[in-house]
Backbone as JSON Lines, residues from 0, in Angstrom:
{"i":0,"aa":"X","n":[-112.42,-161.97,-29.13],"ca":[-111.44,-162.81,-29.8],"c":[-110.3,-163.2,-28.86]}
{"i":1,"aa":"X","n":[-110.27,-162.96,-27.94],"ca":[-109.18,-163.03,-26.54],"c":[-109.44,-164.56,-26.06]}
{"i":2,"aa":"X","n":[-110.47,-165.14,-26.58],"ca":[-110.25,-166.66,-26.03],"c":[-109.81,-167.68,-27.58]}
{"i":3,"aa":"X","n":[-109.39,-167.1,-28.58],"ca":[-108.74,-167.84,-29.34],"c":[-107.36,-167.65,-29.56]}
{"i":4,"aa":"X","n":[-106.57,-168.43,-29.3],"ca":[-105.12,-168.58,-29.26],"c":[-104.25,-169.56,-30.5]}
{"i":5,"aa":"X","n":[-103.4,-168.59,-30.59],"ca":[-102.33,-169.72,-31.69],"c":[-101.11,-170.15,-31.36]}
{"i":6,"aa":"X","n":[-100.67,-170.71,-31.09],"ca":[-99.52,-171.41,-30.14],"c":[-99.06,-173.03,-30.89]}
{"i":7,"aa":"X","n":[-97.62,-172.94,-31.36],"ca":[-96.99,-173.81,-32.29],"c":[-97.04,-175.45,-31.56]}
{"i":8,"aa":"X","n":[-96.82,-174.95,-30.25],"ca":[-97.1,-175.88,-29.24],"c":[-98.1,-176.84,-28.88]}
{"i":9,"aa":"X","n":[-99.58,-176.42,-29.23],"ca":[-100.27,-176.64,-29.17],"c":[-101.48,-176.76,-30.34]}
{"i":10,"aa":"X","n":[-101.93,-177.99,-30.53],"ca":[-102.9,-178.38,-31.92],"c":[-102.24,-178.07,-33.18]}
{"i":11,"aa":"X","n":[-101.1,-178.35,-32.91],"ca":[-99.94,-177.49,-34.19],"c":[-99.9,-176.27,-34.58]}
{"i":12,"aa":"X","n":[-100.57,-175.12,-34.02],"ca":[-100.54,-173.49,-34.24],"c":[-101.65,-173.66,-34.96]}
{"i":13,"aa":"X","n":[-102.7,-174.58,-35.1],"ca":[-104.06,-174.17,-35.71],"c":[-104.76,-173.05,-34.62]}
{"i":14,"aa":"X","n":[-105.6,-172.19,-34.82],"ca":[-105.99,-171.75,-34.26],"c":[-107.18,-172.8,-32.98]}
{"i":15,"aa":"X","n":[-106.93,-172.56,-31.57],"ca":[-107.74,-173.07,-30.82],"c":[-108.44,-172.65,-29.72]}
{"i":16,"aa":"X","n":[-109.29,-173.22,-28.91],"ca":[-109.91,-172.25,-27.77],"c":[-108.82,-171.95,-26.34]}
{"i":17,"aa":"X","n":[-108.85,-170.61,-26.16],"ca":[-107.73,-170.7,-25.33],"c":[-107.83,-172.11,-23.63]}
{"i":18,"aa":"X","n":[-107.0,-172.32,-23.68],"ca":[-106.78,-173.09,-22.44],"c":[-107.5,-174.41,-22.78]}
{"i":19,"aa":"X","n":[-107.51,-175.03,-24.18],"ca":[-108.23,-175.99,-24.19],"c":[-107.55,-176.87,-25.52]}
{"i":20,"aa":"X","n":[-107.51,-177.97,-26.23],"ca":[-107.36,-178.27,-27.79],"c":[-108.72,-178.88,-27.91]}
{"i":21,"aa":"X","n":[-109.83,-177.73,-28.36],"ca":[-110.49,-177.72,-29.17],"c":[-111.0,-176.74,-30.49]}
{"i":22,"aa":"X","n":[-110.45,-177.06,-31.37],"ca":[-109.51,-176.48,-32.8],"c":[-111.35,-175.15,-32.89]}
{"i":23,"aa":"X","n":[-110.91,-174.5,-33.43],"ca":[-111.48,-173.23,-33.83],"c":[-112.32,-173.73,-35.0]}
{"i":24,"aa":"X","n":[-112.45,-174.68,-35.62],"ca":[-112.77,-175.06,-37.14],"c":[-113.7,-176.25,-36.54]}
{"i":25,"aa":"X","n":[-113.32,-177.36,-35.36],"ca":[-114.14,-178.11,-35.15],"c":[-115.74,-177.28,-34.41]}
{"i":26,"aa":"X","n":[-115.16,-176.07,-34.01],"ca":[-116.16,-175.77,-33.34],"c":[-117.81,-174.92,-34.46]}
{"i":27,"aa":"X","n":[-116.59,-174.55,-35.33],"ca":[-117.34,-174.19,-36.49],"c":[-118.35,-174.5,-37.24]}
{"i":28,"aa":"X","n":[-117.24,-175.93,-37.42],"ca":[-118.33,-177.34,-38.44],"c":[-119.73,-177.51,-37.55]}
{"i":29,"aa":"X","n":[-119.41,-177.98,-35.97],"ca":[-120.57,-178.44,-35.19],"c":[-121.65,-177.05,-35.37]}
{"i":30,"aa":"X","n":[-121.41,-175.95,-35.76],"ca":[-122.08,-175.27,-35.65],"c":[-123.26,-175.15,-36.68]}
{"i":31,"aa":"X","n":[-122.22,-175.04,-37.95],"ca":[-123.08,-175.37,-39.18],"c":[-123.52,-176.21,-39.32]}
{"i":32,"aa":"X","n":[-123.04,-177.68,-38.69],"ca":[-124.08,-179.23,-38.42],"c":[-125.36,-178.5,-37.99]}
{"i":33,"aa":"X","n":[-125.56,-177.39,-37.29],"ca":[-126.59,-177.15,-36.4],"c":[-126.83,-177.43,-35.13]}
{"i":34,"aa":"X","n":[-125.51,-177.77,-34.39],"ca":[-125.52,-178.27,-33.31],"c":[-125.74,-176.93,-32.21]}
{"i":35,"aa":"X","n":[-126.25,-176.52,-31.34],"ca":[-126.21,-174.91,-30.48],"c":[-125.57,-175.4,-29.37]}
{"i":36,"aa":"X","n":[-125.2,-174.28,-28.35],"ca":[-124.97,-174.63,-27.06],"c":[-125.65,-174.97,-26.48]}
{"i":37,"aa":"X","n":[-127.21,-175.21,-26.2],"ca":[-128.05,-175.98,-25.17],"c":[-127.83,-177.42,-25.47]}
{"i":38,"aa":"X","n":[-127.78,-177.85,-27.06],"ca":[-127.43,-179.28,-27.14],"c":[-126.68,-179.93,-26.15]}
């Protein structure tokens, strides 16, 4: 859990991947789309 960060600064304190704004929830959805990491 050390690469998700919350920071007011950044994506508005939604939770996101550290060192990045890609939101914790978008990564989620693509998941349950069925999307994997080899895609």
């Amino acid at each position: 859990m050390n690469r998700i960060t919350v920071d007011i600064e950044q994506c508005g304190g939604r939770p996101c991947v550290r060192g990045m704004r890609i939101l914790v929830t978008d990564v989620l959805d693509l998941y349950s789309a069925g999307l994997t990491a080899s895609a």
